[in-house]
C-alpha positions in Angstrom: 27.9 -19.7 -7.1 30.7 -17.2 -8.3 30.8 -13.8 -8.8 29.9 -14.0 -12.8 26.8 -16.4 -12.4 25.6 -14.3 -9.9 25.1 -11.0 -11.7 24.1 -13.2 -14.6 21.4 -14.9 -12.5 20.2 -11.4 -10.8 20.3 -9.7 -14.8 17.6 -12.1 -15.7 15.5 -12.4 -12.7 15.0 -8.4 -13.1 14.8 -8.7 -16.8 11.6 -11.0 -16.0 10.1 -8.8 -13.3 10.6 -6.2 -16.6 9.0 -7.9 -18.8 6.2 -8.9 -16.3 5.7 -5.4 -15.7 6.7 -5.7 -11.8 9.3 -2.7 -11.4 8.2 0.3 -9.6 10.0 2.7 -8.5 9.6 5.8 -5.7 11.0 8.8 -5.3 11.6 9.0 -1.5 11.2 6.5 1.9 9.6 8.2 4.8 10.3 7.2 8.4 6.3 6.9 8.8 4.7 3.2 8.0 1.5 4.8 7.6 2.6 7.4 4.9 4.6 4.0 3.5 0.9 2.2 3.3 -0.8 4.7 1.6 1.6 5.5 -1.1 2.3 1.8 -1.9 -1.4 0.6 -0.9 -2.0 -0.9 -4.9 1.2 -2.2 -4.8 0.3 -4.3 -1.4 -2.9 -5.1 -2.2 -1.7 -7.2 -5.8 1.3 -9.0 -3.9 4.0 -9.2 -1.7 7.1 -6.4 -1.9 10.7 -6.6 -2.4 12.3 -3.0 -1.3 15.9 -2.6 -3.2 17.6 0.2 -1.1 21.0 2.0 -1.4 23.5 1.2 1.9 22.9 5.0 2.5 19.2 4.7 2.9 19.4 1.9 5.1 18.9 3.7 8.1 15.4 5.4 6.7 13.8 2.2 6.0 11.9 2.4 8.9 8.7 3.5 7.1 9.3 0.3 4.9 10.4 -2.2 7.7 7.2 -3.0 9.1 4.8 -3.4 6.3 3.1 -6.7 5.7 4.4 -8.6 3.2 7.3 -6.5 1.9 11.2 -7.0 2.7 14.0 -5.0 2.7 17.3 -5.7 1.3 20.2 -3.6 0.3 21.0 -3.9 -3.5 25.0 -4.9 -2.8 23.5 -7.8 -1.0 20.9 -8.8 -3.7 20.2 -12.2 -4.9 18.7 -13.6 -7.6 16.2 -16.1 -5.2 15.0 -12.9 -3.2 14.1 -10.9 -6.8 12.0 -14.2 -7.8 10.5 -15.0 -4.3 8.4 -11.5 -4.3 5.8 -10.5 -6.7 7.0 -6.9 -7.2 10.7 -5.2 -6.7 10.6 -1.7 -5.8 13.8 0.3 -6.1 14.2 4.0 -5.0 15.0 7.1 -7.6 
């Protein structure tokens, strides 16, 4: 898959999660998995998570990391089979 049919497949996976109401978006990632939990707990409790983080906030995903049934990926690595896979896509402010 080349560069074009990539961004092309990764604009209409989110533009479905958009339509189906699956975007959230947070304000901030916290080192804690418990504070993680509680601030995503109706999120978890409809589905499984995909966390869209900058390379910069890599390092502070640890809050994120070990949730049950979530995954982390950094945007510039984003594919259009992850976006699809998860029920919700959560991206950061």
């Amino acid at each position: 898959m080349n560069a074009s049919e990539r961004r092309l497949g990764l604009a209409s996976a989110l533009s479905l999660k958009a339509a189906a109401d699956q975007i959230r978006i947070i304000t901030t990632l916290t080192q804690k998995t418990g504070e993680m939990a509680l601030a995503l707990h109706d999120i978890i409790a409809e589905g499984t998570i995909l966390f869209i983080i900058t390379p910069e906030e890599k390092t502070k995903n640890r809050g994120i990391r070990n949730l049950a049934h979530s995954h982390v990926d950094v945007v510039t690595h984003l594919s259009p089979s992850e976006v699809l896979k998860y029920d919700f896509c959560v991206f950061t402010q």
